[in-house]
FIGUMI-926156 format. One record per residue: x negated, y negated, z negated of N, C-alpha, C in turn; chain. Coordinates in pm, whole numbers, plus 50000, padded with zeros to 5 digits. Atoms other than C-alpha are relative to their C-alpha. Last residue first. Example, Ala and Ser with C-alpha at 12.3 -4.5 7.8 and 13.67 -1.06 7.14 Angstrom:
FIGUMI-926156
    n_X    n_Y    n_Z   ca_X   ca_Y   ca_Z    c_X    c_Y    c_Z  unit
  50082  50119  50006  48633  50106  49286  50077  49891  49927     A
  49911  50119  50000  48770  50450  49220  49910  49880  50000     A
end
This chain:
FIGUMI-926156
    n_X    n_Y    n_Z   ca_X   ca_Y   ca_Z    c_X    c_Y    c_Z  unit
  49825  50037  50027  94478  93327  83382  50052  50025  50139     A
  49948  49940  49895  94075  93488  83375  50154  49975  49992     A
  49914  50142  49947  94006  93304  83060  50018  50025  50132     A
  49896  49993  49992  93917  93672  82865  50104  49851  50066     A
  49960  50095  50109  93566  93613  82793  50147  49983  49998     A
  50038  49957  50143  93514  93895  83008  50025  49909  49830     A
  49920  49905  50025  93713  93776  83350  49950  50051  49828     A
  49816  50047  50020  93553  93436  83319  50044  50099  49940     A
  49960  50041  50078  93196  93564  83318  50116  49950  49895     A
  49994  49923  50086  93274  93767  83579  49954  49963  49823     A
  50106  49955  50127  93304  93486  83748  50020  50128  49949     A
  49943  49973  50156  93633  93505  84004  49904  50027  49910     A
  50147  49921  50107  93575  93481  84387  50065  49916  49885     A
  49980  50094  50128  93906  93386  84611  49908  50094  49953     A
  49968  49951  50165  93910  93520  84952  49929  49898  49892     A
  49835  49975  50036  94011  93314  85292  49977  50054  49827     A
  49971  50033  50128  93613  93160  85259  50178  49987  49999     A
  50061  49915  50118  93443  93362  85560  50047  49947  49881     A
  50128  50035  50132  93428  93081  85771  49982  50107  49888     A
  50101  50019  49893  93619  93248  86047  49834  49941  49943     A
  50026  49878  49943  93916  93364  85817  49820  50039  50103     A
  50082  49917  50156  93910  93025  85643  49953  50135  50036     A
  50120  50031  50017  93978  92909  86001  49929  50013  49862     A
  50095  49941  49871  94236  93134  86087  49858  49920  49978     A
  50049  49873  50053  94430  93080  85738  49910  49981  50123     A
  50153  50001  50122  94377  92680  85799  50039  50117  50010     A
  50124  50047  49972  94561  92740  86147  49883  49995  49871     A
  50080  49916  49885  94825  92948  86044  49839  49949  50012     A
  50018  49924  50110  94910  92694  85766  49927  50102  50066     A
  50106  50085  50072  94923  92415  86036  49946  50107  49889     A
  50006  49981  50130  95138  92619  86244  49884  49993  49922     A
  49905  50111  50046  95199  92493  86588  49937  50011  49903     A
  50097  50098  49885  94917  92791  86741  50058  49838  49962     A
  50155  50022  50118  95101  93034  86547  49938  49898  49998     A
  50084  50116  49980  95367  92981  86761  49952  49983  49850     A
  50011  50073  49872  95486  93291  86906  49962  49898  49967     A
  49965  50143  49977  95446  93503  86615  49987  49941  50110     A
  49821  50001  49926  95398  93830  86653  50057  49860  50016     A
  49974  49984  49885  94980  93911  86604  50148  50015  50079     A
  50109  50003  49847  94821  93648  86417  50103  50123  50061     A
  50048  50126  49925  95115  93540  86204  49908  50030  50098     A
  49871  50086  49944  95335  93857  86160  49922  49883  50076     A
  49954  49978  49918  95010  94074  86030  50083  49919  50093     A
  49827  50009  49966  94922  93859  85796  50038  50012  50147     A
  50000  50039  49902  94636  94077  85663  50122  49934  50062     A
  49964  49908  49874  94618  94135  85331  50030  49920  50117     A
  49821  50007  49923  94455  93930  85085  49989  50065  50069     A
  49916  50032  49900  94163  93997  84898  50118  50000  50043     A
  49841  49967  49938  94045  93880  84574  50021  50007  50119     A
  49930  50035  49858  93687  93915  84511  50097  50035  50041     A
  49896  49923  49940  93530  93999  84144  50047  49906  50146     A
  49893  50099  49961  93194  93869  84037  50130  50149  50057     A
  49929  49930  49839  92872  94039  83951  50130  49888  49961     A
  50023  50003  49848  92564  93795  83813  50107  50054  50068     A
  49886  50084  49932  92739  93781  83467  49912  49917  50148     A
  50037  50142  50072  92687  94096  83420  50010  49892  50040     A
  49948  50144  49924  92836  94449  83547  49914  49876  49885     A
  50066  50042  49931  92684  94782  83480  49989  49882  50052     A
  50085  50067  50063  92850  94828  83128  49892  49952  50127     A
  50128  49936  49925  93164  94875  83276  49876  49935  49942     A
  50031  49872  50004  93450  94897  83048  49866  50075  50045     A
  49997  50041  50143  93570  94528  83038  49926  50166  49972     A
  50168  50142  50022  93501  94491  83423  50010  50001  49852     A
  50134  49921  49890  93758  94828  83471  49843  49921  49979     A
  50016  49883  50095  94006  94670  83185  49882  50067  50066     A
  50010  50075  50078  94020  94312  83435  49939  50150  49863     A
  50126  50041  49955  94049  94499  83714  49953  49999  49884     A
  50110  49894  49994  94354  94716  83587  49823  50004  50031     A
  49986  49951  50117  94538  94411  83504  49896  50104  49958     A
  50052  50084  50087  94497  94214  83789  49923  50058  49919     A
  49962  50124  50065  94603  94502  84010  49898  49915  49881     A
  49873  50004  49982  94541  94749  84280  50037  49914  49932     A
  49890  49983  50065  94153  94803  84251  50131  49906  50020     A
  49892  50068  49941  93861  94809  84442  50107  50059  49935     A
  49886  49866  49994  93510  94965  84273  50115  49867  50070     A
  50019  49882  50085  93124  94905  84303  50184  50065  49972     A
  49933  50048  50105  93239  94679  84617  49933  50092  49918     A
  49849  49925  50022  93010  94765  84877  50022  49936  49897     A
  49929  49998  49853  92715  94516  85075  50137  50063  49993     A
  49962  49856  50028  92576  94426  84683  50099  50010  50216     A
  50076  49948  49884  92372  94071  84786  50057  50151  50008     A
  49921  50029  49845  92653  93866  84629  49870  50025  50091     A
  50039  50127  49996  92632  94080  84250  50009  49918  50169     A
  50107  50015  50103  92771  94403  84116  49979  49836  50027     A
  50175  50050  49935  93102  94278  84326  49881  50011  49879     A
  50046  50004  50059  93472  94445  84215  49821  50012  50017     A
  50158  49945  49935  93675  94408  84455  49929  49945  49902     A
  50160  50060  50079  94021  94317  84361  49913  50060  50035     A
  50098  49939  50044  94319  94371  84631  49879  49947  49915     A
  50123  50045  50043  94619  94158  84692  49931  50134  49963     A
  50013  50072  49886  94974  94233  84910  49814  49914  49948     A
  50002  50129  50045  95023  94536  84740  49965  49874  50083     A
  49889  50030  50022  95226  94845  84918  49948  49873  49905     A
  49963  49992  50089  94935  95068  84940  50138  49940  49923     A
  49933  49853  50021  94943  95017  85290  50019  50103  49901     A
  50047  49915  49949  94856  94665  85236  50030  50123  49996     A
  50027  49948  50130  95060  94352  85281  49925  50120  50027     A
  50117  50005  50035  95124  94007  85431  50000  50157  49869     A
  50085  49887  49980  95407  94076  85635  49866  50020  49949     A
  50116  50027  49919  95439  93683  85686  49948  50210  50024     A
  49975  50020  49860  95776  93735  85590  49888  49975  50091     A
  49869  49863  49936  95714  93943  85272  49983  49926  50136     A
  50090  49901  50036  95384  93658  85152  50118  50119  50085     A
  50043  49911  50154  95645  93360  85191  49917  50115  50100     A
  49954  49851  49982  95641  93158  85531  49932  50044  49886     A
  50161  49918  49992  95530  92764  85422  50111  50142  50006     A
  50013  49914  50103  95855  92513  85414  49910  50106  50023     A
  49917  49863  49939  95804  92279  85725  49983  50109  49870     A
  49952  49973  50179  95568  91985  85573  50106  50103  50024     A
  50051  49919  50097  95343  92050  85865  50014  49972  49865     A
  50046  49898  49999  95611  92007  86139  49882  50100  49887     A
  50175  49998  49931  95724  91695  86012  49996  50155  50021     A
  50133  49989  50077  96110  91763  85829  49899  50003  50123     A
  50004  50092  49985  96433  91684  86047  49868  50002  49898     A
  50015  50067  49813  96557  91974  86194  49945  49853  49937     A
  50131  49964  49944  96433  92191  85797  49989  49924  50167     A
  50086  50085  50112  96702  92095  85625  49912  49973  50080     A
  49951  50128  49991  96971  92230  85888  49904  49884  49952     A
  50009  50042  49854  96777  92545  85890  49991  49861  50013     A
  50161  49989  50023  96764  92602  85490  49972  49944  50144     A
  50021  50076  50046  97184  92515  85537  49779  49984  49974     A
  49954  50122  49930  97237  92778  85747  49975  49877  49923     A
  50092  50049  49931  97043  92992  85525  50014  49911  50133     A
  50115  50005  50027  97238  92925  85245  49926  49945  50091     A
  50014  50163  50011  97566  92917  85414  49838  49963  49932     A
  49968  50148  49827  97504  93266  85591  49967  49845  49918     A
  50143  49997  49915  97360  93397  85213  50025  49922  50135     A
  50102  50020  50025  97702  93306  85046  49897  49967  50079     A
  49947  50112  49967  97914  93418  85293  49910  49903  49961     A
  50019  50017  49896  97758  93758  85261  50036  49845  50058     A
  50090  50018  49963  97821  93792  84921  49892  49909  50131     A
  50056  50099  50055  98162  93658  84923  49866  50004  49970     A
  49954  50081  49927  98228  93973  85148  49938  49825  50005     A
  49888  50056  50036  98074  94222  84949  50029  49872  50107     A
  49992  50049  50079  97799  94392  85120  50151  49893  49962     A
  49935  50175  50004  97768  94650  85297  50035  49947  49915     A
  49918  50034  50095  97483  94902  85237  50085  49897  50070     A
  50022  50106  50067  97321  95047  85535  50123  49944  49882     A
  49910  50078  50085  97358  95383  85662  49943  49859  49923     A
  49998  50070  50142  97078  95492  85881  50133  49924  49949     A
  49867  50116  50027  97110  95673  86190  49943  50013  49860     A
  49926  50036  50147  96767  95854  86242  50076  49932  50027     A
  49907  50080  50030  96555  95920  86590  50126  50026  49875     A
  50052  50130  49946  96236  96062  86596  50076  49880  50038     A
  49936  49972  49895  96293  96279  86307  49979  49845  50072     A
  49945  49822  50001  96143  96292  85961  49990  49987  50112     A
  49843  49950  50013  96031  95886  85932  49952  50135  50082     A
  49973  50032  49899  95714  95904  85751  50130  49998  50041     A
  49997  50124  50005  95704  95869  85364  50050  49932  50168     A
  49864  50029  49973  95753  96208  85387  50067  49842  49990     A
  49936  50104  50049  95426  96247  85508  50123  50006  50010     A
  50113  50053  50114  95195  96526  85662  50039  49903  49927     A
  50080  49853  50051  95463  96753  85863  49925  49869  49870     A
  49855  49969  50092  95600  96368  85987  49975  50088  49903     A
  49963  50056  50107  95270  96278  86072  50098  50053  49893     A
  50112  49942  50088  95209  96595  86314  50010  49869  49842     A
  49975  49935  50099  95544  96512  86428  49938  50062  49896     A
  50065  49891  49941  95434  96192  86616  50033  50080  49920     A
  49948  49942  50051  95709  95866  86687  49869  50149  50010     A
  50144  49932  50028  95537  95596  86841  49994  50122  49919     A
  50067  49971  49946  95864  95480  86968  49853  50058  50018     A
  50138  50053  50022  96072  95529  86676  49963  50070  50118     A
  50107  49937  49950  96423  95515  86766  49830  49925  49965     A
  50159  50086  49957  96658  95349  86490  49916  50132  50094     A
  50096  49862  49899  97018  95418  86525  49881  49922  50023     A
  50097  50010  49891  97145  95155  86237  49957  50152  50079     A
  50134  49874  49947  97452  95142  86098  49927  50006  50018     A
  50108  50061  49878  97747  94928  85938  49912  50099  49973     A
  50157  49944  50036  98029  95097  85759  49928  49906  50096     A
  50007  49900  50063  98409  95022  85690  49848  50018  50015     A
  50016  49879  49968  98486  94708  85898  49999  50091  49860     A
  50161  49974  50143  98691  94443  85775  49961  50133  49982     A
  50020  49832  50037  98867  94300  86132  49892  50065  49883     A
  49906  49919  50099  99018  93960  86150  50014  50155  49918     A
  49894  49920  50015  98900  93900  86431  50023  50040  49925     A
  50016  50013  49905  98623  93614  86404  50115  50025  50066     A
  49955  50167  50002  98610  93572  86009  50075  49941  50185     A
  49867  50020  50079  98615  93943  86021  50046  49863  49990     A
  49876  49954  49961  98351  93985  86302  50158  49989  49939     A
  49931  50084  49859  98153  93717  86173  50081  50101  50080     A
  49935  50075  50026  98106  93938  85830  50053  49866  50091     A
  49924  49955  50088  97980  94250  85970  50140  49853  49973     A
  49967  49967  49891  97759  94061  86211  50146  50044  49940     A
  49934  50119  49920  97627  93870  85919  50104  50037  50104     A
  49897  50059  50048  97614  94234  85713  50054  49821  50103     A
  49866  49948  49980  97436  94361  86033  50122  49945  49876     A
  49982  50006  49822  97138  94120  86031  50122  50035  50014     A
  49987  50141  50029  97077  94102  85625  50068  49938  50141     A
  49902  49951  50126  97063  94504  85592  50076  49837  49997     A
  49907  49897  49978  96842  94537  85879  50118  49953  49948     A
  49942  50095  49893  96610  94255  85787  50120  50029  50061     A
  49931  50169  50060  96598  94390  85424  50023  49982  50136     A
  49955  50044  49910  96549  94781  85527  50056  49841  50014     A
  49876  50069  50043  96434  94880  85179  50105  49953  50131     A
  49955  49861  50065  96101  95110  85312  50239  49946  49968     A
  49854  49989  50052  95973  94816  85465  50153  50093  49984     A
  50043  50148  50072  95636  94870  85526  50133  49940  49942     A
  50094  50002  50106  95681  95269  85594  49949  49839  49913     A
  49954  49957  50104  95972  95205  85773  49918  50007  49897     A
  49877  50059  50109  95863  94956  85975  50060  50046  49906     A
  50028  50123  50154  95542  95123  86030  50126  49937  49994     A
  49994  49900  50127  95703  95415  86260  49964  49876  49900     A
  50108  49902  50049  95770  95173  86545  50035  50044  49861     A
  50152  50092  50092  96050  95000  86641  49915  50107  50039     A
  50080  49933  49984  96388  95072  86890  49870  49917  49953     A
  50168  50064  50004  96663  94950  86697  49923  50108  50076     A
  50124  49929  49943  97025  95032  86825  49840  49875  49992     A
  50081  50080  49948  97283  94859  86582  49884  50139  50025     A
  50161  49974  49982  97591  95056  86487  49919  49908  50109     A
  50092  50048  49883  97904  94939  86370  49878  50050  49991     A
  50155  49945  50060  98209  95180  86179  49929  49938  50156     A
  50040  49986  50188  98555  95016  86187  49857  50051  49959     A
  49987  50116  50049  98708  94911  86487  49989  50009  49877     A
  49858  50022  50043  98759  95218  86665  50001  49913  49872     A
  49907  49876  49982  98371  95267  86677  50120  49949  49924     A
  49912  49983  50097  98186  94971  86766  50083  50059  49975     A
  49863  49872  49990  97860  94967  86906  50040  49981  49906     A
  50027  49908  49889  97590  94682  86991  50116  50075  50034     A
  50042  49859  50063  97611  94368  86792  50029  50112  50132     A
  49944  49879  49900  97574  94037  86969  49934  50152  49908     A
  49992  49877  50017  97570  93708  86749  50021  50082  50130     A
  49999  49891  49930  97595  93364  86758  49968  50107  49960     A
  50041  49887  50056  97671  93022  86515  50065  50149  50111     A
  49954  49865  49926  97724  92704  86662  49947  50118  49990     A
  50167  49912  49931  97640  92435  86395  50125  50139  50061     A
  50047  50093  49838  97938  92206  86271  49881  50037  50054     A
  50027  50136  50043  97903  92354  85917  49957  49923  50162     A
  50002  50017  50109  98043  92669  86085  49876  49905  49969     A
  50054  50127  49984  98144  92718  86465  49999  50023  49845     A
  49869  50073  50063  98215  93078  86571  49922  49865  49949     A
  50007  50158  50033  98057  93293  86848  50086  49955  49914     A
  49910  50068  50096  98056  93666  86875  49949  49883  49986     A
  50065  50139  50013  97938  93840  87209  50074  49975  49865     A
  49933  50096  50009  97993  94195  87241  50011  49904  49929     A
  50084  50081  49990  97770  94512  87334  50102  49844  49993     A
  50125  49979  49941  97989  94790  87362  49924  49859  50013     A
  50097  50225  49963  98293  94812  87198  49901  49995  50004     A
  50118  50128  50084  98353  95212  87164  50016  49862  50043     A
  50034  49962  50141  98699  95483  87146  49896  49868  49964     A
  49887  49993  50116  98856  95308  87453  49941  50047  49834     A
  50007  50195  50024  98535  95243  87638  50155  49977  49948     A
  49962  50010  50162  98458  95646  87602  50075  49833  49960     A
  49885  49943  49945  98349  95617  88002  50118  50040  49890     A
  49884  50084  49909  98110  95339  87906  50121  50109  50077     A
  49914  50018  50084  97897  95575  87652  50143  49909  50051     A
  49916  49909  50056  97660  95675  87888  50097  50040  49874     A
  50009  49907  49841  97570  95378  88074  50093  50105  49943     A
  49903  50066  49965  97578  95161  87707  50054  50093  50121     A
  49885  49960  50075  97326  95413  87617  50105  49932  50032     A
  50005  49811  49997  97097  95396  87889  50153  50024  49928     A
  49952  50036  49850  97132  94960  87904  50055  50179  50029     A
  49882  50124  50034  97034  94951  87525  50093  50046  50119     A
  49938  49923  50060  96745  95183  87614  50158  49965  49912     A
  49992  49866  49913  96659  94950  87849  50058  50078  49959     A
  49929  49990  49913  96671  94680  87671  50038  50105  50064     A
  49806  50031  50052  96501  94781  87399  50125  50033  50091     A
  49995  49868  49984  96168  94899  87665  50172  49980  49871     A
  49977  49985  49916  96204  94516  87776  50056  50166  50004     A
  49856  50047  49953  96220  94367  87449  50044  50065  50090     A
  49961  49929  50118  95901  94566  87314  50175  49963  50049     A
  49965  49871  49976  95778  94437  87640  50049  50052  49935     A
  49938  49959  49856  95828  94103  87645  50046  50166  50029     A
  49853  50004  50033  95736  94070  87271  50060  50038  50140     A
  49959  49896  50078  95408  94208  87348  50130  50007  49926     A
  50057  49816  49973  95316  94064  87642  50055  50054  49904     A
  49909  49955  49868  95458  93699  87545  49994  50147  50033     A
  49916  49934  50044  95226  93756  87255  50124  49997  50046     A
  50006  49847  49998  94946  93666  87412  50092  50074  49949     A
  50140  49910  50029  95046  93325  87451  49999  50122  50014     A
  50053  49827  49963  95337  93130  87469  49872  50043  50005     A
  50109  49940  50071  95503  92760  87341  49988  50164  50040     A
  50050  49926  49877  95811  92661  87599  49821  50063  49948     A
  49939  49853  49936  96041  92629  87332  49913  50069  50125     A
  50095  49956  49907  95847  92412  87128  50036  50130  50061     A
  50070  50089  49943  96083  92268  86914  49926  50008  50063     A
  49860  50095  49935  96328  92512  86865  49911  49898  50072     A
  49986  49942  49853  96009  92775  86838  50084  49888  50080     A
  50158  50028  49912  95860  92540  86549  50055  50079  50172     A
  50026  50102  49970  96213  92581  86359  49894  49913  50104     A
  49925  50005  49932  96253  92943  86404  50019  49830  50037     A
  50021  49965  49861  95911  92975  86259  50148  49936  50110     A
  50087  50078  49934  95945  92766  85963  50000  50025  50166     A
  49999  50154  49900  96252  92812  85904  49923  49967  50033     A
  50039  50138  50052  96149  93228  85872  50079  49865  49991     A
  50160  50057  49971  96361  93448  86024  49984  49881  49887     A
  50079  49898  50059  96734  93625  85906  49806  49965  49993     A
  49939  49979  50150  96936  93348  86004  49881  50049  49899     A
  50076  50130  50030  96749  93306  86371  50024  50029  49793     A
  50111  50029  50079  96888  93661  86377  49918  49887  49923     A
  50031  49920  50095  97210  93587  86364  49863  50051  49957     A
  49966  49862  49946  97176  93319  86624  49984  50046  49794     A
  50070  49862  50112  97153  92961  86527  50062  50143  50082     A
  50111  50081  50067  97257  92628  86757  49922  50115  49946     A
  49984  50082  50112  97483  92788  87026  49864  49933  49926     A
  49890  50072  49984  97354  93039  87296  50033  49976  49864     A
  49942  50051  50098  97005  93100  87363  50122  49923  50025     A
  49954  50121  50015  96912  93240  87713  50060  49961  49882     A
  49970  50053  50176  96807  93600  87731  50003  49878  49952     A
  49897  49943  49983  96799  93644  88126  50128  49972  49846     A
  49884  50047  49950  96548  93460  88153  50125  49973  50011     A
  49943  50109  50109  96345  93666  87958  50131  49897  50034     A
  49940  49965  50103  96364  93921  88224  50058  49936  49871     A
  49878  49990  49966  96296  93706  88516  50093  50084  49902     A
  49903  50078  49976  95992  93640  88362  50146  49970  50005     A
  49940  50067  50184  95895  93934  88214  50043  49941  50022     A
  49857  49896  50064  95926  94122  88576  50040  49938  49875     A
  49875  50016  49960  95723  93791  88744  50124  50100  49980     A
  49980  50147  50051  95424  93830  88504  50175  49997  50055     A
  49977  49972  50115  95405  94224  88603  50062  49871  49936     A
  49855  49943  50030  95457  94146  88920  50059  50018  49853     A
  49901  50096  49924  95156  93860  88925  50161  50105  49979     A
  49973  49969  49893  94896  94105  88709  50137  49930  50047     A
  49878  49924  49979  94824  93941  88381  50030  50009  50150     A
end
């Protein structure tokens, strides 16, 4: 990494200093992860670069809009801190815009795959109700809508034309659901409490990141594939299929298979752990996927004997 370049992230991160015990996001993350960062705050890698910057081009556009919306500073609330203390843990927040004290919007700038991988907006939806609901516990105030303005930076229209799966336009407000009050209270104490659990557990008994938070999935939308192996010198699958169910009827159908071929479960790629995570490199689970990955024995083989005699469970 080129020395200015090093010394612009620097002084940028810097800048972003954790305040209290949990943030709103922290909430919304793993425990494993947010737990492994607490403890290894000075853990980095290659993915300094790519959080740095994704942060940096945020910012910015954070910094744009704030610019031209600061002469309105009666109609908006612009970027403002919320702190409050609950189960004796210091609980933070900073939402973005707040129109006359009733409709909030959060500026995301992502990419196009977030929508397409998470179509539902869970982190979204789990981020701004907290914000939602520490403003009212905070001031007293019970908004009316939460928002998102999402810019997609990789935004191309020739997709758009070819998918409506894509997002339309290169920037979208999104309505998000809010949620009941006692909902929301709920989930905070929850995962305030999943945290709390988690400051005093070994690092590799740390509750394991589910299959969703690892991003483990494929652009079909499953997070397993079957492969269906004549035998273990065949170099293609004879077929790859979407579920259990449908394998299982496909190897019951084919008369080419015997009990030389086999089926091969794969997994999807966990995106999150090799390339966002900051401390992969802690994570004992990380580590055996990367080295099953290296040996060649992450997937699961399945007789085809099994599958036909029907003890495939």
């Amino acid at each position: 990494m080129h020395k200015i370049i090093k010394d612009i992230f620097t002084i940028f991160n810097d800048h972003y200093t954790k305040v209290g015990d949990y943030s709103a996001t922290e909430l919304i993350n793993p425990p494993r992860v947010v737990t492994l960062k607490n403890r290894y705050p000075e853990c980095s890698k290659d993915i300094f670069m790519i959080r740095s910057a994704a942060s940096l081009f945020g910012s910015g556009v954070h910094s744009y809009i704030e610019k031209l919306l600061k002469p309105y500073d009666s109609k908006y609330q612009l970027e403002q801190r919320l702190q409050m203390k609950l189960m004796d843990k210091k609980l933070s927040g900073i939402y973005d815009i707040l129109v006359d004290n009733k409709d909030m919007y959060d500026i995301k700038t992502c990419k196009a795959w977030k929508l397409i991988f998470d179509p539902e907006m869970k982190d979204w939806h789990e981020q701004q109700n907290i914000y939602a609901w520490m403003i009212k516990q905070i001031h007293g105030i019970e908004l009316k809508s939460i928002n998102i303005i999402a810019m997609y930076l990789d935004w191309m229209v020739g997709n758009a034309m070819r998918s409506k799966s894509y997002p339309q336009e290169p920037i979208i407000v999104y309505p998000l659901k809010l949620w009941p009050y006692e909902k929301t209270e709920h989930f905070i104490i929850n995962k305030l409490q999943e945290l709390i659990a988690c400051e005093d557990i070994p690092d590799d008994e740390l509750p394991p990141c589910t299959r969703e938070e690892r991003w483990e999935k494929f652009p079909e939308g499953v997070t397993k594939k079957y492969a269906v192996m004549k035998n273990k010198d065949a170099k293609r699958a004879a077929r790859i299929l979407l579920s259990k169910e449908d394998t299982i009827q496909y190897c019951k159908e084919n008369k080419g298979l015997n009990s030389a071929s086999y089926v091969e479960i794969r997994y999807a790629e966990r995106k999150r752990c090799e390339t966002y995570c900051e401390v992969n490199n802690k994570c004992n689970h990380y580590l055996t996927y990367k080295k099953d990955m290296e040996n060649d024995t992450l997937f699961d083989i399945v007789p085809m004997d099994l599958i036909l005699n029907g003890k495939w469970i």
